[in-house]
VEXKEFI-723792 format. One record per residue (C-alpha): residue in one letter; y, z, x; residue number from 1. Coordinates in steps of 0.2 Angstrom, whole numbers, m for minus. Example, Ala and Ser with C-alpha at 12.3 -4.5 7.8 and 13.67 -1.06 7.14 Angstrom:
BEGIN
MARNU  res      Y      Z      X    n
MARNU    a    m22     39     62    1
MARNU    s     m5     36     68    2
% end
This chain:
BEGIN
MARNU  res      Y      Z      X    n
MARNU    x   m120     99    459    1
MARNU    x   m115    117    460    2
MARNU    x   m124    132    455    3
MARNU    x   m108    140    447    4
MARNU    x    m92    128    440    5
MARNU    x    m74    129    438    6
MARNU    x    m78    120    422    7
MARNU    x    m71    133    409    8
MARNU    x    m83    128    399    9
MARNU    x    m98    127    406   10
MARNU    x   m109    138    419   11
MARNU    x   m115    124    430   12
MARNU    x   m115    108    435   13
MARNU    x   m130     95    437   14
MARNU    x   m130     77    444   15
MARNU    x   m146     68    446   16
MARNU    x   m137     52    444   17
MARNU    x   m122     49    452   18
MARNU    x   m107     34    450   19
MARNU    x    m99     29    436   20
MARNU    x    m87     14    428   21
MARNU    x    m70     14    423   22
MARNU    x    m72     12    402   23
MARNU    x    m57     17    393   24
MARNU    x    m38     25    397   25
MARNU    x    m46     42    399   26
MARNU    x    m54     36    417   27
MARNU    x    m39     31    424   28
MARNU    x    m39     49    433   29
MARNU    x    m55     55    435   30
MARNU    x    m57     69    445   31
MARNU    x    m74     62    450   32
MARNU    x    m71     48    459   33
MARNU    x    m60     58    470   34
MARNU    x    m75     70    474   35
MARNU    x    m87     57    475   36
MARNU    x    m76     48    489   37
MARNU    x    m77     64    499   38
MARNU    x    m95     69    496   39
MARNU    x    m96     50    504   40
MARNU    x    m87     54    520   41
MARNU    x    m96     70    522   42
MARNU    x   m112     60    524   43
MARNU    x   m119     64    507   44
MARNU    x   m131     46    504   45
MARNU    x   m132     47    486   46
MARNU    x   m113     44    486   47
MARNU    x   m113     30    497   48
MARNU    x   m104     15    489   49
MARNU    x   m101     22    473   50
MARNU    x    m80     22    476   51
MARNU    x    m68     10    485   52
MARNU    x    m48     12    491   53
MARNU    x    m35      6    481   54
MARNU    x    m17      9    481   55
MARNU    x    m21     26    468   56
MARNU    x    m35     31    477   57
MARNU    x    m54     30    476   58
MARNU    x    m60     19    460   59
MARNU    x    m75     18    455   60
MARNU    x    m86      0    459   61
MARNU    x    m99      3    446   62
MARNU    x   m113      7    458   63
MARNU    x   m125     21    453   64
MARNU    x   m137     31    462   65
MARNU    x   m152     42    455   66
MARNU    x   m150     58    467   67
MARNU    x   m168     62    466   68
MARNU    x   m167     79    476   69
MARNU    x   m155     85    461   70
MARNU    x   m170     78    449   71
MARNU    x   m178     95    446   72
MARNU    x   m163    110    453   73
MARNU    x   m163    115    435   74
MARNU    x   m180    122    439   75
MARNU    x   m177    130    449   76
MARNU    x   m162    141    439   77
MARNU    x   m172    157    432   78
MARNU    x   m155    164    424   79
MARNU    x   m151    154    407   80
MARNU    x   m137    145    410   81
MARNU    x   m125    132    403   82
MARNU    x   m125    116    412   83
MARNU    x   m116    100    412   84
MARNU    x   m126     86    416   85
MARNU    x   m119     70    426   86
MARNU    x   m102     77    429   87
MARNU    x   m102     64    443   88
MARNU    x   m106     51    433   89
MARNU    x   m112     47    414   90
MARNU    x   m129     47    410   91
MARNU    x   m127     34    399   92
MARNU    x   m121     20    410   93
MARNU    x   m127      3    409   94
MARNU    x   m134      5    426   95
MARNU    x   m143     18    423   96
MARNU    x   m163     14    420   97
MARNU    x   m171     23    406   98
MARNU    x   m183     30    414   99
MARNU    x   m171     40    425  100
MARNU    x   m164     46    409  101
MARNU    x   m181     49    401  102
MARNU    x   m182     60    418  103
MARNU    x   m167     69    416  104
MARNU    x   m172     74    397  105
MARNU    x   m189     79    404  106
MARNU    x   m182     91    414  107
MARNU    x   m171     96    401  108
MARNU    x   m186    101    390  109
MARNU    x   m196    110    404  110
MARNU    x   m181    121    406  111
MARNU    x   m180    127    389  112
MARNU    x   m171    141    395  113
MARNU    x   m156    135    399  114
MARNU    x   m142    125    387  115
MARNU    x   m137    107    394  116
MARNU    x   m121    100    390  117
MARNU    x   m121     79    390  118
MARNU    x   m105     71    389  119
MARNU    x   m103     50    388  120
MARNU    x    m92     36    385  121
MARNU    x   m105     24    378  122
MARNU    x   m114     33    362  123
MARNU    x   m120     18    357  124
MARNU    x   m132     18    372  125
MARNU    x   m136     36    368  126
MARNU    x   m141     31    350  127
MARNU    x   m150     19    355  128
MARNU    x   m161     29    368  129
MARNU    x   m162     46    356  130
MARNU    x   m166     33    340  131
MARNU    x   m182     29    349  132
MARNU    x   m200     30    342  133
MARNU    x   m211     40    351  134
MARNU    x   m196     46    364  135
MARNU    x   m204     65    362  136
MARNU    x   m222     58    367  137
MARNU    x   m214     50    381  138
MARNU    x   m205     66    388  139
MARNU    x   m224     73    384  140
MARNU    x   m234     58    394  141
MARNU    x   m219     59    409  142
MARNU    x   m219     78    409  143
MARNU    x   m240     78    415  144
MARNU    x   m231     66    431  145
MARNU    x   m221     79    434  146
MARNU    x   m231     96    433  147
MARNU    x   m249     91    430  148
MARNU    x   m249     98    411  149
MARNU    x   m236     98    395  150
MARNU    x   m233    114    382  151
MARNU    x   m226    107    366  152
MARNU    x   m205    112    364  153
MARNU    x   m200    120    354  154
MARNU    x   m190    111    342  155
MARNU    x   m186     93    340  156
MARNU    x   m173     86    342  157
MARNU    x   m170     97    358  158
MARNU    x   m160    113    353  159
MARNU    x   m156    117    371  160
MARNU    x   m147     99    372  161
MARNU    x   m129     96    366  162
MARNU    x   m125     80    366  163
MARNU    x   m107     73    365  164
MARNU    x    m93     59    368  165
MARNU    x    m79     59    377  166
MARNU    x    m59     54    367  167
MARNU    x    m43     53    372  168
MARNU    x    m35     46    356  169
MARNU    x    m36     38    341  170
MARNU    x    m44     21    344  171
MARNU    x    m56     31    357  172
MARNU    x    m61     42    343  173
MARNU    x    m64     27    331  174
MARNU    x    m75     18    342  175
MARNU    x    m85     34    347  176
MARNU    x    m89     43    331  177
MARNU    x   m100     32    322  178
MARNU    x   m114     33    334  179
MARNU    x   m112     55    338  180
MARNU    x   m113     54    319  181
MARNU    x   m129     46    316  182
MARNU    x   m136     58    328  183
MARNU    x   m130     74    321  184
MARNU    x   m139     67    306  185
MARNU    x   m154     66    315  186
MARNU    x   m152     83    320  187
MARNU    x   m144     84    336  188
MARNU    x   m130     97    341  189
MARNU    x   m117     86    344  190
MARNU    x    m98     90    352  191
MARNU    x    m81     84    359  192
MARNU    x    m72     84    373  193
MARNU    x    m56     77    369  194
MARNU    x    m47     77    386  195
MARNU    x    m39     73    392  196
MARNU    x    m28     71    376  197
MARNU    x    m18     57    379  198
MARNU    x    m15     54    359  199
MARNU    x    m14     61    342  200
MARNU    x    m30     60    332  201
MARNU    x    m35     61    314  202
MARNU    x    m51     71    315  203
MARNU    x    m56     67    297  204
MARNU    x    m75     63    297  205
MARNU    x    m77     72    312  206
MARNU    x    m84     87    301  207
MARNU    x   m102     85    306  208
MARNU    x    m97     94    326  209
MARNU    x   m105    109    333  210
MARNU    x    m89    110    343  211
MARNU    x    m73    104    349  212
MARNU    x    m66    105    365  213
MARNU    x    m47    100    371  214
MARNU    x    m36     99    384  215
MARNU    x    m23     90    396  216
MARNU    x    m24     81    410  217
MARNU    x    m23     89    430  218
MARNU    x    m22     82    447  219
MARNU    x     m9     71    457  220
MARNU    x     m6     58    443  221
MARNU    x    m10     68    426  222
MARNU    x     m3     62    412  223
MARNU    x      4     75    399  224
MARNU    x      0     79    383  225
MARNU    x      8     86    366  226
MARNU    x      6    103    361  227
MARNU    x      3     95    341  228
MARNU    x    m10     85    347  229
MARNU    x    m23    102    351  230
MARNU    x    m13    113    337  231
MARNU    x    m21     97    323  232
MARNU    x    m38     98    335  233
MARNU    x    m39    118    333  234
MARNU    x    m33    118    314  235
MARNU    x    m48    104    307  236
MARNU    x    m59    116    319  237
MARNU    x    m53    132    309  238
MARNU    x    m55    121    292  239
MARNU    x    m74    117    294  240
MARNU    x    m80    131    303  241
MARNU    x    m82    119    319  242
MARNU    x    m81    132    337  243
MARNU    x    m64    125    344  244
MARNU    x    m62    128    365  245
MARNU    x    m45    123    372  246
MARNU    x    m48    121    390  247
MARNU    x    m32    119    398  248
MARNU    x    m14    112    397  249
MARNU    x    m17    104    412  250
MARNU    x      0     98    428  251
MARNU    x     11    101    414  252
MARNU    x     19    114    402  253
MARNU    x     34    113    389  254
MARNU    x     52    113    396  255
MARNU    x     59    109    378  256
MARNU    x     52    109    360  257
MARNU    x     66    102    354  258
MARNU    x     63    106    334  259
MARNU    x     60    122    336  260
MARNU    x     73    126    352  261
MARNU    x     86    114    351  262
MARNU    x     88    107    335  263
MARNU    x    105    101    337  264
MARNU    x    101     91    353  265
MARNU    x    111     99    368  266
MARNU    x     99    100    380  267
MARNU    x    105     93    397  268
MARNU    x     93     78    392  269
MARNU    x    104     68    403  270
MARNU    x    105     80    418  271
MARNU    x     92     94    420  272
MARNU    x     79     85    407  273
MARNU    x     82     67    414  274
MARNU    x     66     55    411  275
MARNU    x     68     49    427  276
MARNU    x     63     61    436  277
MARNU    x     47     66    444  278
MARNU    x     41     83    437  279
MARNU    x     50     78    419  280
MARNU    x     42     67    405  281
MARNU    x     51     64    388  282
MARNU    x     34     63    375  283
MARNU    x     34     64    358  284
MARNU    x     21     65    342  285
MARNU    x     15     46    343  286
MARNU    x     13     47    364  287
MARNU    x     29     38    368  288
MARNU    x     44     44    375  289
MARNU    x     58     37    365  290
MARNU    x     71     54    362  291
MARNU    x     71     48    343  292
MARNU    x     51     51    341  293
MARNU    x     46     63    328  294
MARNU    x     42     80    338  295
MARNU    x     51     75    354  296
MARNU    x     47     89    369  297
MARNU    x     53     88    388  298
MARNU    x     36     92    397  299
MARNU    x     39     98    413  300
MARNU    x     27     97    429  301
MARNU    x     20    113    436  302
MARNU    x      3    112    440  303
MARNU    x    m14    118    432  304
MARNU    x    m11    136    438  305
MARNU    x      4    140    432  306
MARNU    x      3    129    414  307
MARNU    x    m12    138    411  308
MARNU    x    m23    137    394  309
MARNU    x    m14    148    381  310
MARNU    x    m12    138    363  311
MARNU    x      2    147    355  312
MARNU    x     m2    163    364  313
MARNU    x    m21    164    365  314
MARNU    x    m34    157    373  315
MARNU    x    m48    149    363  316
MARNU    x    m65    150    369  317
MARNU    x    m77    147    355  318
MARNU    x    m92    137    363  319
MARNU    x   m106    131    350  320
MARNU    x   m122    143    353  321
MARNU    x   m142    138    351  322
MARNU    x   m150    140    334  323
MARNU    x   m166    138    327  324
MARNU    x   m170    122    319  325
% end
């Protein structure tokens, strides 16, 4: 939990529940599970147990933990922020009971103040805990636990809440957007974070978003990802009026885009661009590396710093903003 976040697109961080799972392709890496092995060694008890060793590092065991001393930071925050909740972990985990969520979103509505930024893996639990009746009198009833009285918020569903899902690619998108759908019908702000981007998606039916955000994948093992990928991402964004925020390109930049900068194919491919080595990756449209894919490009590791987060030249930093209902 940190009062300020390198998280380009957030403010702050907030964990009142820590551990996660491993769910889908886009875990394989996760930053967190690194972090939380260390918080672990440095003596930090909510941690304890939540990774284990294996030959790519700390994993997660599925073990969570409700960080109750983190319960009510939030609070004490008096300049609006934007704060992702659970970046340790994902509120929505099986393991998580529901009454520490309906904790965390009691907070959330004492703290009007401040925007909160939810992201999970499993919508269909998040559906099924935002579908239910009488959830706001709960958060009232819980809220008296807490401080003693209740005000009535002001809108409902929570406009100080943005509630999203995690993709990497096609078959994650599929499985994830019924369920953010149903709840941006309900009238929840809903968004994206496709990162990292490990495939091409078709983001028709995804029109309903309040925002969209993109990027690659960093750290020792990252995994890279096509520059058409975030270009279809940004240009559906542009189409429907949908604030598009391309985080980063993450360990890896574009050595060769060979359409556009060798069309006739005499690029050392063989030599200087050889597959096999380490800080070279042969990736085209589809996410494999065959030379005769559609859209081929040499990617070339160089690190988070130096591949930066232009798209075509610009940074894009549209984040959605609270309205009123």
């Amino acid at each position: 939990m940190a009062d300020k976040s390198a998280i380009e697109w957030t403010d702050a961080t907030w964990n009142p529940i820590v551990g996660c799972s491993l769910v889908s392709p886009g875990c394989t890496n996760c930053y967190a599970m690194r972090m939380a092995a260390r918080l672990e060694a440095m003596g930090q008890a909510a941690y304890a147990g939540t990774t284990k060793p294996s030959a790519a590092g700390p994993v997660w065991t599925g073990k969570v933990s409700v960080n109750r001393p983190a319960l009510f930071k939030p609070l004490d925050w008096k300049k609006p922020r934007c704060i992702f909740v659970n970046s340790m972990s994902d509120l929505f985990h099986p393991a998580v009971r529901v009454e520490d969520i309906l904790d965390v979103f009691t907070v959330m509505a004492i703290a009007n103040l401040h925007d909160f930024q939810i992201l999970t893996k499993r919508g269909d639990r998040m559906l099924d805990f935002l579908d239910q009746s009488g959830l706001l009198d709960d958060i009232y009833a819980n809220w008296y636990t807490f401080s003693g009285g209740a005000r009535e918020v002001d809108d409902w569903p929570l406009r100080n809440v943005l509630i999203g899902v995690s993709v990497e690619d096609q078959r994650r998108a599929d499985e994830r957007r019924r369920d953010l759908r149903r709840l941006a019908e309900r009238g929840w702000r809903t968004f994206v974070s496709y990162e990292p981007a490990l495939g091409p998606v078709d983001w028709t039916g995804w029109e309903f978003l309040s925002g969209l955000i993109s990027g690659g994948e960093s750290g020792p093992r990252a995994r890279p990802t096509h520059p058409d990928w975030h270009r279809a991402a940004r240009d559906f964004c542009a189409a429907h009026g949908i604030p598009y925020f391309f985080k980063q390109w993450g360990a890896w930049e574009v050595a060769v885009d060979r359409d556009n900068e060798d069309p006739d194919w005499r690029a050392g491919y063989a030599r200087e661009f050889d597959d096999s080595k380490p800080d070279i990756s042969w990736l085209n449209l589809a996410g494999g590396r065959g030379f005769h894919g559609e859209r081929f490009h040499v990617m070339r590791r160089v690190g988070k710093a130096r591949a930066g987060r232009l798209l075509d030249g610009r940074e894009h930093n549209d984040l959605p903003r609270r309205t009123a209902a």
